[in-house]
C-alpha positions as a Markdown table, in Angstrom:
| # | Residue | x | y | z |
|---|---|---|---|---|
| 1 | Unk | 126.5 | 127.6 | 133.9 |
| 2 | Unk | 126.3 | 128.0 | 129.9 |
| 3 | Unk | 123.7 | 128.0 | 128.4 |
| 4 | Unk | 122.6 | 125.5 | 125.9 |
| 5 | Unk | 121.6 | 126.2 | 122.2 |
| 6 | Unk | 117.7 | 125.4 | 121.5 |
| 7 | Unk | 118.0 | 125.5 | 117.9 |
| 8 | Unk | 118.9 | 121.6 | 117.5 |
| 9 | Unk | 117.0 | 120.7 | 120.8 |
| 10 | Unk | 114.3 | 122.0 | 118.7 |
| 11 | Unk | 114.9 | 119.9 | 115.5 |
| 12 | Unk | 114.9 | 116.7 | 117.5 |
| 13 | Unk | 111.6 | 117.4 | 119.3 |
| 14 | Unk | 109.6 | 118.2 | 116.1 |
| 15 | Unk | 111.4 | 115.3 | 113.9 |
| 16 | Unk | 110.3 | 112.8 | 116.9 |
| 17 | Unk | 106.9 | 114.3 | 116.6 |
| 18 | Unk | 106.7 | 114.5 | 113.0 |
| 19 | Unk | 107.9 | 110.6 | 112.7 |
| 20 | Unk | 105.7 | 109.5 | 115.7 |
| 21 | Unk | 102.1 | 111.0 | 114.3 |
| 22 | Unk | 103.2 | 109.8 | 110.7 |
| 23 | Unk | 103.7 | 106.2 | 111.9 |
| 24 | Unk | 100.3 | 106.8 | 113.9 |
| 25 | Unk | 98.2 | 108.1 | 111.1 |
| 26 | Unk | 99.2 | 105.6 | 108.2 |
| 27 | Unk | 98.4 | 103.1 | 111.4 |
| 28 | Unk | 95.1 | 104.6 | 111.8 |
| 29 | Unk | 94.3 | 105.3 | 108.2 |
| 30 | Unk | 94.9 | 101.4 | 107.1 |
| 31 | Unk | 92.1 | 100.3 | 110.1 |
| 32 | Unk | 89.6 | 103.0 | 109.2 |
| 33 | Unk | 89.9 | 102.5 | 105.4 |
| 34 | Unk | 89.6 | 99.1 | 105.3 |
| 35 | Unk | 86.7 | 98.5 | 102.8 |
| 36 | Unk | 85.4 | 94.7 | 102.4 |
| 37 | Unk | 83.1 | 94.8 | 100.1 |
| 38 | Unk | 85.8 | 95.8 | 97.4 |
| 39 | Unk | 87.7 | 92.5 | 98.0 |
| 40 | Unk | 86.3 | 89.7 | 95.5 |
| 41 | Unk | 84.1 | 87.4 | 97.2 |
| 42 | Unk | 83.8 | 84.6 | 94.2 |
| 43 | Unk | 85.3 | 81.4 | 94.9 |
| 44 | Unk | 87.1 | 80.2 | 91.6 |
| 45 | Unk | 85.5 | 76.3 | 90.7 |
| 46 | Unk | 89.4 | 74.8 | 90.2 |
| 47 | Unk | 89.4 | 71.4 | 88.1 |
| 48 | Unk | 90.0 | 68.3 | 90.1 |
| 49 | Unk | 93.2 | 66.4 | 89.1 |
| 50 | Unk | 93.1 | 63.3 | 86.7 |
| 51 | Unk | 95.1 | 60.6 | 88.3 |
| 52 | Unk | 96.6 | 58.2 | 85.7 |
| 53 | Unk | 95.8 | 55.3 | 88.4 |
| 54 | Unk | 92.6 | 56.1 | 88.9 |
């Protein structure tokens, strides 16, 4: 039976890995981070409209 090169086997295990924990950290790093107090809380007073029937 020959034997098979590892070399690319290789490659494609640690590319999977290195794709799968960067989808997984930028995942788990926009949860964690999420900070609410920075979002703006005011509530803009908007102009009522001027009907020309009214």
């Amino acid at each position: 039976m020959p034997q098979l090169n590892p070399s690319p086997w290789f490659y494609i295990l640690m590319s999977a890995w290195i794709s799968l924990f960067t989808l997984v950290f930028t995942k788990i790093l926009c949860i964690s981070h999420n900070n609410p107090m920075t979002l703006n809380t005011y509530k803009y007073k908007s102009d009522p409209w001027i009907w020309p029937w009214h």
